[in-house]
MARDREN-449957 format. One record per residue (C-alpha): x, y, z. Coordinates in steps of 0.001 Angstrom, whole numbers, plus 500000, padded with zeros to 6 digits. Example, Ala and Ser with C-alpha at 12.3 -4.5 7.8 and 13.67 -1.06 7.14 Angstrom:
# residues 2
512300495500507800513670498940507140
***
This chain:
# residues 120
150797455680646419148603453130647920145099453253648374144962455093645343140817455088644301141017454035639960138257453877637793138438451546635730136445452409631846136337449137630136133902447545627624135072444236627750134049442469631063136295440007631350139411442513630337138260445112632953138233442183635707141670440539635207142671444290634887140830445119638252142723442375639734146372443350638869145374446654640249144425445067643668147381443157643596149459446100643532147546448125646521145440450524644081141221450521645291139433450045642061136126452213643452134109451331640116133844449668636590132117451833633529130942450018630512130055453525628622131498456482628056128479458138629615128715455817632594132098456758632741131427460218633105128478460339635512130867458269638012133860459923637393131676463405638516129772462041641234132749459869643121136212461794641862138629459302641818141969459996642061142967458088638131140750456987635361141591454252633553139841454390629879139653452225626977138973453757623969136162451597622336133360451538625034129491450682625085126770453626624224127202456565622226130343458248623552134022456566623026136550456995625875138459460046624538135067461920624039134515460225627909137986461999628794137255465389627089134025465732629045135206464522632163138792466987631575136641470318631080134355469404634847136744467775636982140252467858636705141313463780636870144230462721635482143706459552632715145098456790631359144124455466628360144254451611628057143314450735624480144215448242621566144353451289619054147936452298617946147182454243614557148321457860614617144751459438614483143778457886617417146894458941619103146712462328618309143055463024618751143663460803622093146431463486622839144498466710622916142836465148626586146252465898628055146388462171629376148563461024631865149552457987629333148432455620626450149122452438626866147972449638624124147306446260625347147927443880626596148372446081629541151599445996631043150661446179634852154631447104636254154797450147633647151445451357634621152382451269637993155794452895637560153716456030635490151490456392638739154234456237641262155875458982639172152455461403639266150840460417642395
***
């Protein structure tokens, strides 16, 4: 689906840029970058994208899968977590969001694009 508007939920600046890039380059509108959980969730509430993209270790008091477990119970949006955690706790407590994948980076940019053309 082109056009699609992503949210990108990154700590990193520099990560969340080449990241917002690939996502250009493959016809996706990256509406917004979040820096905090809590940033993450005011946007995602006020301007609904259509995907969330969400690291795990973000800025503030709230980590992306508390980000995704607030945003899940208000507004519906499906999300992708883009993280460099790979231990089984995280996993699993990443898990009870329902996301629509977990992907550790780097970030593969073609299988993140064949996940979305398979939901959206």
């Amino acid at each position: 689906m082109k056009n699609l508007n992503v949210l990108l939920v990154e700590e990193e600046v520099i990560t969340a840029m080449l990241i917002r890039r690939e996502l250009r380059k493959i016809g996706y509108n990256v509406i917004d970058l979040a820096t905090s959980g809590e940033e993450a969730v005011r946007i995602a509430k006020e301007d609904r994208p259509d995907l969330i993209l969400m690291d795990i270790t973000l800025a503030g008091e709230m980590d992306g899968i508390a980000a995704a477990s607030e945003i899940k119970e208000d507004v519906d949006i499906p999300i992708v977590f883009v993280t460099g955690y790979q231990d089984k706790a995280t996993k699993d407590r990443a898990a009870v969001t329902k996301p629509l994948g977990y992907f550790v980076k780097p970030l593969q940019i073609d299988q993140l694009k064949s996940l979305i053309d398979s939901h959206f």
